[in-house]
FITIKOL-747402 format. One record per residue: residue number from 0; x, y, z of N, C-alpha, C in turn. Coordinates in steps of 0.1 Angstrom, whole numbers, plus 5000, padded with zeros to 4 digits. Layout:
<recs>
doba/nX/nY/nZ/caX/caY/caZ/cX/cY/cZ
NUM/X/Y/Z/X/Y/Z/X/Y/Z
...
</recs>
This chain:
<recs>
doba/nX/nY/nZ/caX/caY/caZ/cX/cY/cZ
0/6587/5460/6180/6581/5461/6193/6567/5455/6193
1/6568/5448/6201/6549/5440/6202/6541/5450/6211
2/6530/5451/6208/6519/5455/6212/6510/5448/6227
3/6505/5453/6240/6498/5447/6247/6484/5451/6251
4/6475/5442/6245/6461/5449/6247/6456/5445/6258
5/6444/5446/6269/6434/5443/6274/6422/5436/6268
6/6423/5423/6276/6410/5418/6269/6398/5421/6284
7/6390/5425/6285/6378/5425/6297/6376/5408/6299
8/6372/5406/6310/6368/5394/6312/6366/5390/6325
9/6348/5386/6331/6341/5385/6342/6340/5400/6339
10/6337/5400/6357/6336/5418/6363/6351/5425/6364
11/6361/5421/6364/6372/5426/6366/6387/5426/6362
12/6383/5412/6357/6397/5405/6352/6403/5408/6341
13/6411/5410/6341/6417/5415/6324/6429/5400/6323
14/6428/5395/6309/6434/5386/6298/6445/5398/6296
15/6454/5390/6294/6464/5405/6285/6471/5397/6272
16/6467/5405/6260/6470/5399/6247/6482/5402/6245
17/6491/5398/6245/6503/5401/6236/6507/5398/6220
18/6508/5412/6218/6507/5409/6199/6519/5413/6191
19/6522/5404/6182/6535/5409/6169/6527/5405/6155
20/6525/5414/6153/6521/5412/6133/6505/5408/6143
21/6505/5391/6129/6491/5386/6134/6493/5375/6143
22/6500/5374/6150/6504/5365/6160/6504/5369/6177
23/6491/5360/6179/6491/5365/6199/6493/5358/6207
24/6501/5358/6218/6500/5353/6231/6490/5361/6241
25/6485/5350/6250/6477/5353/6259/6479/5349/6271
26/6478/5361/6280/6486/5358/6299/6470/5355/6305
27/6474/5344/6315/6460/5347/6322/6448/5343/6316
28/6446/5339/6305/6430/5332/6299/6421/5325/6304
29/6417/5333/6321/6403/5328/6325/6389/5321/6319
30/6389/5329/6306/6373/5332/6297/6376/5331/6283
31/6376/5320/6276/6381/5320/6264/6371/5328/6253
32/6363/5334/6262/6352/5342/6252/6362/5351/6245
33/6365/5365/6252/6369/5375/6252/6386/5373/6242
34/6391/5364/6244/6402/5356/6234/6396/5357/6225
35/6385/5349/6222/6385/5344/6210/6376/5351/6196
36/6366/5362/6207/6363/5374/6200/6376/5381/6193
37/6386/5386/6203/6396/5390/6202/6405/5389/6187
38/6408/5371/6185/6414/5370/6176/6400/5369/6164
39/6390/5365/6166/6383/5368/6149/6383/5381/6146
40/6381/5389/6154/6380/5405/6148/6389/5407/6139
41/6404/5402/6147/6416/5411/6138/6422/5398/6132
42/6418/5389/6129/6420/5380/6117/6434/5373/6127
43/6435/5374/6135/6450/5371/6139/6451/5355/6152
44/6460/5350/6150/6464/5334/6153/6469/5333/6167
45/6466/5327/6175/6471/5327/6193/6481/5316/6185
46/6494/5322/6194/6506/5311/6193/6512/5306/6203
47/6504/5309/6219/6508/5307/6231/6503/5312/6242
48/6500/5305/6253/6490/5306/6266/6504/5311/6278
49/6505/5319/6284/6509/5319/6292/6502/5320/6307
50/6506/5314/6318/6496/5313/6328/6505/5321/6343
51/6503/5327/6352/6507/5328/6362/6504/5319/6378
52/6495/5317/6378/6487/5303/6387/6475/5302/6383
53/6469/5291/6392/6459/5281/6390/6444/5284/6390
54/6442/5297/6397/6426/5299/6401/6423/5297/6387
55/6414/5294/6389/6402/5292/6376/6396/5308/6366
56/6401/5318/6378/6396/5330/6369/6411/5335/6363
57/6419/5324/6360/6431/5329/6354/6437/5318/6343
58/6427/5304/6344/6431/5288/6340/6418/5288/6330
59/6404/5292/6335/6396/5281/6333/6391/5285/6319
60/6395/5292/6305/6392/5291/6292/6406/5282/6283
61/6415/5278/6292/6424/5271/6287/6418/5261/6274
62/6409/5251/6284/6404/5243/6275/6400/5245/6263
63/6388/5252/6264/6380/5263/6252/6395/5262/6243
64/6400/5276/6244/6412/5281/6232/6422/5268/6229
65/6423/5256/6234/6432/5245/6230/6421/5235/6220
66/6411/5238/6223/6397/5226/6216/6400/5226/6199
67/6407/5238/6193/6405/5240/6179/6415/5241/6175
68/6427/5245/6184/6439/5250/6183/6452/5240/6190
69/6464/5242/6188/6478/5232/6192/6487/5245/6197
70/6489/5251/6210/6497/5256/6212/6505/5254/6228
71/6516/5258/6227/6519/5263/6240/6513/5266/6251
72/6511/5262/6260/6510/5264/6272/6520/5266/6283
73/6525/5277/6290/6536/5276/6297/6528/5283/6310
74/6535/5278/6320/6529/5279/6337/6538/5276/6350
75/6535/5277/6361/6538/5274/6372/6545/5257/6373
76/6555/5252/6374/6556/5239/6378/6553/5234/6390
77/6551/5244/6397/6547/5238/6410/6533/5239/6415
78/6526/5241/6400/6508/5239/6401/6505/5235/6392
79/6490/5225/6396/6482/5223/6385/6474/5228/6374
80/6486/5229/6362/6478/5239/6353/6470/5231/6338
81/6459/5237/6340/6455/5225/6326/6461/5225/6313
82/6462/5218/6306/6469/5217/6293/6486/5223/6294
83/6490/5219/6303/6504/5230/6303/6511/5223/6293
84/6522/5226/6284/6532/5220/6279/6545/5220/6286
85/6544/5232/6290/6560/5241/6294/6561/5241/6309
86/6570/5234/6318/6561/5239/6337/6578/5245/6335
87/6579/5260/6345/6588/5266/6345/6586/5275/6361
88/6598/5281/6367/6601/5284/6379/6612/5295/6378
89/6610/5301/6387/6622/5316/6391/6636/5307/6386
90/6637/5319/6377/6652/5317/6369/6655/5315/6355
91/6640/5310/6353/6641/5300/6340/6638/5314/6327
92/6642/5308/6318/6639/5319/6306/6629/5313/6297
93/6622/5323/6291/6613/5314/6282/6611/5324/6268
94/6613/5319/6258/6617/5329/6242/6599/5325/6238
95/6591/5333/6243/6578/5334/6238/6573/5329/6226
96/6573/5317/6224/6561/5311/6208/6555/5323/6201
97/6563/5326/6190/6553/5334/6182/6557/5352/6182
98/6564/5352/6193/6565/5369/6192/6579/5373/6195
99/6589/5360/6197/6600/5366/6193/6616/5373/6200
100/6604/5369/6219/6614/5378/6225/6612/5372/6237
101/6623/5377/6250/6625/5364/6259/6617/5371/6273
102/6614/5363/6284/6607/5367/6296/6616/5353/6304
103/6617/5364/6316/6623/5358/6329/6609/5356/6337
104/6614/5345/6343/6602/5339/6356/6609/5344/6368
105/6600/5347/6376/6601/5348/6388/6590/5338/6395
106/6599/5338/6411/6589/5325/6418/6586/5342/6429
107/6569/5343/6425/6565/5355/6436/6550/5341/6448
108/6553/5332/6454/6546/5331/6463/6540/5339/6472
109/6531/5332/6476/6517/5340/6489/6503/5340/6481
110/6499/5343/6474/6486/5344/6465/6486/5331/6468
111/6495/5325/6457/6489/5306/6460/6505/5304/6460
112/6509/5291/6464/6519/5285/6467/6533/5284/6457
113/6530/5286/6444/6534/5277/6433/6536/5294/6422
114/6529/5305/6427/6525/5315/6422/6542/5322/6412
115/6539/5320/6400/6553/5330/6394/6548/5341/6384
116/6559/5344/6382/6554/5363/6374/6563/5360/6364
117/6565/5366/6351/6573/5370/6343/6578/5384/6338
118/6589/5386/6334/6598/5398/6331/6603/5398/6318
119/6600/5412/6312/6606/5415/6300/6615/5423/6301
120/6627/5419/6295/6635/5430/6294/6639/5440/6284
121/6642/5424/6274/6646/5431/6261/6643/5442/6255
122/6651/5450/6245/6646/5462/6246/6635/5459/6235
123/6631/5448/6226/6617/5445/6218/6605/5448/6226
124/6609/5447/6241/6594/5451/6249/6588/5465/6250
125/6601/5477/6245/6602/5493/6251/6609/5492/6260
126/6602/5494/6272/6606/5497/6286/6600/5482/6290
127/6606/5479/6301/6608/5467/6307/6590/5460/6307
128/6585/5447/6308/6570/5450/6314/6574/5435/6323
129/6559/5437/6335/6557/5430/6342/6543/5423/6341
130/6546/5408/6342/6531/5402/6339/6530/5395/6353
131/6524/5400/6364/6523/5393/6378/6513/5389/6379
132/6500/5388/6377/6489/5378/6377/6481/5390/6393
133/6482/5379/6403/6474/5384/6411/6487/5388/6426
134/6499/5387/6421/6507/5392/6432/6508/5405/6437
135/6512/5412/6428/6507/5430/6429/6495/5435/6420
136/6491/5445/6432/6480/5449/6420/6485/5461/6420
137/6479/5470/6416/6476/5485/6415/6476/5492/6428
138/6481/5496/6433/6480/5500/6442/6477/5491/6455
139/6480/5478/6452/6478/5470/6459/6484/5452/6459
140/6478/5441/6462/6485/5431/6465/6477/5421/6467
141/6476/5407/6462/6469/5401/6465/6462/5392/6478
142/6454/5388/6477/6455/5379/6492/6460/5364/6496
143/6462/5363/6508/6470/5349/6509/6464/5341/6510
144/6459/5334/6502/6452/5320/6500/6459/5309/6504
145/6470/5306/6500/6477/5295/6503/6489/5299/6509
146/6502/5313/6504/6515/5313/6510/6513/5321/6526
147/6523/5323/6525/6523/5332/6540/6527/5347/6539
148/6523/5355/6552/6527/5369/6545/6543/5372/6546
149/6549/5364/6548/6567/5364/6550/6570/5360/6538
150/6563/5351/6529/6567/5352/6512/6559/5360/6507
151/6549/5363/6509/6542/5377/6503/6553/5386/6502
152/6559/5390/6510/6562/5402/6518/6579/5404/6505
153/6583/5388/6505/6596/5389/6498/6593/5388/6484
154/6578/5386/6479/6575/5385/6463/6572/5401/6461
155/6567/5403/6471/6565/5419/6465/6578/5429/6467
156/6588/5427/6476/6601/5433/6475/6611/5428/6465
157/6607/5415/6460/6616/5415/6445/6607/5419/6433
158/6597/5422/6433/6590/5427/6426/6595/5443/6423
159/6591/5448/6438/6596/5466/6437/6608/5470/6432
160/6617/5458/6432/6634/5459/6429/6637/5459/6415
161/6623/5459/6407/6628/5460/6393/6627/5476/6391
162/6634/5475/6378/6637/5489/6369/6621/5501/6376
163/6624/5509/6381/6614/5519/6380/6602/5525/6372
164/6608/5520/6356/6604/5525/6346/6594/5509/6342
165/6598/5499/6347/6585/5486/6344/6571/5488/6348
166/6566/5483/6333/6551/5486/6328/6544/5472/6338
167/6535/5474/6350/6532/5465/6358/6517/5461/6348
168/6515/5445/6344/6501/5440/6338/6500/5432/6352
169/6493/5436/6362/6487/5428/6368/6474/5422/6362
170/6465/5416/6367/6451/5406/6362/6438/5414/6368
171/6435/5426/6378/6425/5424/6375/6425/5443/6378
172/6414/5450/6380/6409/5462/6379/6404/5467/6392
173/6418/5463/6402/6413/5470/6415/6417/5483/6422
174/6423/5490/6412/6429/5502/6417/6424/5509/6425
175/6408/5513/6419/6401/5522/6425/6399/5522/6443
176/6394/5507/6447/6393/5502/6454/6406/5501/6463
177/6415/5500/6460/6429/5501/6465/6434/5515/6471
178/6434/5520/6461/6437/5535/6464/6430/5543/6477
179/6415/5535/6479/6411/5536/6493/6417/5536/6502
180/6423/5524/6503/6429/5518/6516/6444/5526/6516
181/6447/5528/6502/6457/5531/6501/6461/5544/6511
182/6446/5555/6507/6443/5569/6515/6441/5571/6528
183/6435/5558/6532/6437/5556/6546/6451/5553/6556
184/6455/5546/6549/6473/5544/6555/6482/5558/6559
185/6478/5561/6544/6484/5575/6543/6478/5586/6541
186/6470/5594/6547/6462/5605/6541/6468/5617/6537
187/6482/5618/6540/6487/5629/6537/6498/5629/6528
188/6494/5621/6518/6505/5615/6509/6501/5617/6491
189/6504/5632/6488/6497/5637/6476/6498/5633/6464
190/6511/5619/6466/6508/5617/6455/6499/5604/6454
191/6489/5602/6468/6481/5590/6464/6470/5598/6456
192/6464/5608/6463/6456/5622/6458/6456/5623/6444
193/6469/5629/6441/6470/5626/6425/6462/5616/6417
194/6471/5607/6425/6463/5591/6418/6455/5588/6417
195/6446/5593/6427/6431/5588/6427/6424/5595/6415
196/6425/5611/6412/6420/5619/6405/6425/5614/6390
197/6435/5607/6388/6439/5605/6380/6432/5591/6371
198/6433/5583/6382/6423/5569/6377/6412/5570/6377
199/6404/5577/6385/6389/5576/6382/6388/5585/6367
200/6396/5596/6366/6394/5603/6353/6390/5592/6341
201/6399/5577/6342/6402/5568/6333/6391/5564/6332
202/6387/5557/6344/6376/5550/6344/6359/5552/6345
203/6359/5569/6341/6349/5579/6340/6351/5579/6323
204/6360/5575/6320/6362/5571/6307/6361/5562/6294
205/6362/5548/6309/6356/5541/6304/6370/5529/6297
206/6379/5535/6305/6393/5531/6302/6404/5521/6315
207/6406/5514/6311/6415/5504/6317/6426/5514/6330
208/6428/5510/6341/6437/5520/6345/6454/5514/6346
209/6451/5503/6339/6462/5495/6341/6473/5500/6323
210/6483/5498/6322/6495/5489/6334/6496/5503/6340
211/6502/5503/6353/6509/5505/6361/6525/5501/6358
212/6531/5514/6370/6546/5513/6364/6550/5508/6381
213/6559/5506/6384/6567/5500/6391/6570/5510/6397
214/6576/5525/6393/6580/5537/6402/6568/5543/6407
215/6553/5538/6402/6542/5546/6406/6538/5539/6421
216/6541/5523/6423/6539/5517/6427/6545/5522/6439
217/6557/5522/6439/6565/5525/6452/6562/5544/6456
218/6558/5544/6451/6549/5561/6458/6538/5558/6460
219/6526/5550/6457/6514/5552/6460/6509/5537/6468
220/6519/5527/6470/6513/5514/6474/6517/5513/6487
221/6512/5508/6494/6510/5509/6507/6522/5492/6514
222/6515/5488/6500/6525/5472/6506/6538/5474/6501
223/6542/5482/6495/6556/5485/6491/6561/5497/6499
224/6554/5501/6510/6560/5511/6514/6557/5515/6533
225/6560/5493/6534/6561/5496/6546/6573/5502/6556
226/6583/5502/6554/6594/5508/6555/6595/5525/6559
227/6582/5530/6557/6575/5547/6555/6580/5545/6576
228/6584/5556/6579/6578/5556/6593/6564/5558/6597
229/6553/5569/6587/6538/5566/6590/6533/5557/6589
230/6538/5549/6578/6528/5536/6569/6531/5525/6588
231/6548/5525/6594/6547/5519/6602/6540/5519/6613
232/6539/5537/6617/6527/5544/6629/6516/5535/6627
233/6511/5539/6616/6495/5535/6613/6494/5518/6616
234/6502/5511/6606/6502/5494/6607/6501/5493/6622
235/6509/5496/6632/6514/5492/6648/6500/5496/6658
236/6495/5511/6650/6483/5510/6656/6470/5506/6656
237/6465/5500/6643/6458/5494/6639/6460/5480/6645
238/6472/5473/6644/6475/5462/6650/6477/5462/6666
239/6475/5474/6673/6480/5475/6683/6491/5472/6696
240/6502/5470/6689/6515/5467/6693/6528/5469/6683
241/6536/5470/6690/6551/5472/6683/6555/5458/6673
242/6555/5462/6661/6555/5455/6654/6577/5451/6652
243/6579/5440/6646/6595/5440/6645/6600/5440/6632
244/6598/5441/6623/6601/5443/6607/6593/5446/6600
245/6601/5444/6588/6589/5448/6576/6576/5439/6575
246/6581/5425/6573/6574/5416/6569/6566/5417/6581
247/6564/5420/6594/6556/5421/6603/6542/5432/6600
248/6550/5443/6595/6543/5454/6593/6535/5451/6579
249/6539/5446/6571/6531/5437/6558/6516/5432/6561
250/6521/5422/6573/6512/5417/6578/6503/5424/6583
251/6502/5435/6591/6496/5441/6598/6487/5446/6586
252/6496/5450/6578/6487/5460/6564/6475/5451/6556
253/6478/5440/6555/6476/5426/6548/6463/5421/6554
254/6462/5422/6571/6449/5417/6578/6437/5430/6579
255/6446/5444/6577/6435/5453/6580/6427/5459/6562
256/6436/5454/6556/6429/5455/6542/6420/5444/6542
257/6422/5434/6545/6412/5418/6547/6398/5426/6548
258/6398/5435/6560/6388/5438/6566/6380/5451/6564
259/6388/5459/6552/6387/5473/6554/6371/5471/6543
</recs>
């Protein structure tokens, strides 16, 4: 079973290390600082970059960790990713350089156009995990830069449709802040309550509040749970009109978080 650490990086962003023995892949490598501290400490060898899209706070240490090193790079085909070797898309499989075990792509558009996530299943992972970059967060969801919220809307409902028990690594540390908006949607929904008392505990700690699981997600996220008849009250009123689906109600949730 491989190991998944947090690497810190900027104000919020988390690298996520993936480790077997002395051998690491790395999701997401904005800052090749925090990498590359990472591997002199524990004496151990990066055998592969994995990337979910293009922003620069998810691409731009690529170079750095390739300068000294020959590995893998696997990413989005339908974006420009630096140094890629591998371009891959929803459906594809990919048997991870170095650690042994396989991950499914998904194509989750709306963040950026081209935007994909990967999936572990095997049982080498434990319980299932999720590596989505900036499509789900914690209690929350990314913003639409480039897709629309009608593929937002369908990346985060194939997202929610995994196993319950999937360990969510999103990219960056916004729970706290989520959970706000989250409490606003719903104020009467104890198990956001919970959650909040729960994550600040962490981060009064001094501790990552991530991963997130997938079953937490669909009780406490507000973008997974527009389908709620209050989550709809609230969206319709805030947007002030009868909204016609989900993906409507998404939206509605999507422009007043913009602003909250």
């Amino acid at each position: 079973m491989v190991s998944i650490i947090p690497l810190a990086a900027f104000s919020d962003n988390y690298v996520w290390a993936i480790r077997a023995g002395d051998r690491v892949v790395v999701v997401d490598p904005g800052d090749d600082e925090p990498v590359a501290g990472y591997l002199a400490r524990e004496r151990a060898t990066l055998a592969a970059i994995l990337v979910t899209h293009h922003h620069p706070d998810h691409t731009g240490g690529i170079a750095d960790l390739l300068r000294e090193r020959s590995v893998p790079v696997i990413g989005p085909g339908r974006e420009s990713i630096p140094g890629r070797t591998l371009a891959v898309g929803g459906g594809d499989r990919v048997d991870v350089p170095g650690i042994g075990l396989p991950l499914e792509v998904l194509d989750v558009p709306g963040h950026t156009s081209g935007h994909i996530a990967f999936v572990g299943r095997d049982a080498g992972w434990g319980s299932p995990v999720l590596f989505c970059g900036d499509t789900l967060f914690a209690a929350g969801c990314g913003r639409l830069f480039e897709g629309t919220a009608d593929q937002m809307w369908a990346s985060l409902s194939a997202l929610a449709a995994l196993p319950a028990e999937t360990r969510v690594f999103c990219a960056h540390e916004y729970t706290i802040a989520n959970l706000r908006f989250a409490g606003a949607v719903e104020p009467g929904n104890p198990a956001i309550a919970e959650r909040v008392a729960r994550e600040r505990a962490k981060r009064e700690r001094g501790l990552p509040t991530l991963p997130s699981t997938i079953a937490e997600e669909r009780r406490t996220n507000p973008f997974l749970r527009v389908a709620d008849p209050q989550v709809r009250a609230i969206a319709e009123a805030q947007a002030g009109r009868k909204l016609a689906g989900d993906a409507e109600v998404f939206r509605a949730l999507r422009d007043w978080k913009n602003a909250f």
